[in-house]
N, C-alpha and C positions, 0 to 999 in steps of 0.2 A: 728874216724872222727874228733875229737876234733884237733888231729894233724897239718891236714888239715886250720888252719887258724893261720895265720903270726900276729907275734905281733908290732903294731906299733911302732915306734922306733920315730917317732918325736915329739915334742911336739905341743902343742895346737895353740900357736905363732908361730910357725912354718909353720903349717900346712894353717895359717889364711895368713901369707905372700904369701905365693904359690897359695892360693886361690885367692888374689887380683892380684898378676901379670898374673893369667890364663885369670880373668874374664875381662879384657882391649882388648885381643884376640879375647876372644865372644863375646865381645859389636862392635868389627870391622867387623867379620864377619856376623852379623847380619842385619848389613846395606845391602847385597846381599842376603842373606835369604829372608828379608823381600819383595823381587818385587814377588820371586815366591813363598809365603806362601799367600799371595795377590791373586796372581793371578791363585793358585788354588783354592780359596774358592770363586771366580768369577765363574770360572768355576763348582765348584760343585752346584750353585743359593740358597746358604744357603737362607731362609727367617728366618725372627725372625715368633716365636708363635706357 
């Protein structure tokens, strides 16, 4: 089982640039997420309490 898991090969700064250029992506796409994340929880009639 131990076999079964790849050893990372990049470093930490590495790993952190590839994160900041992903997270630019999901901050644009989230601007069209957000009408229908909205607009199910209209639909569901959350109340608060």
């Amino acid at each position: 089982m131990k076999d079964d898991v790849l050893r990372v090969t990049r470093t930490k700064e590495e790993a952190k640039e590839i994160y900041n250029k992903l997270s630019k992506f999901y901050d644009y796409f989230t601007i069209f997420e957000r009408r229908y994340s909205e607009r199910t929880l209209d639909l569901l009639s959350i109340k608060r309490g």
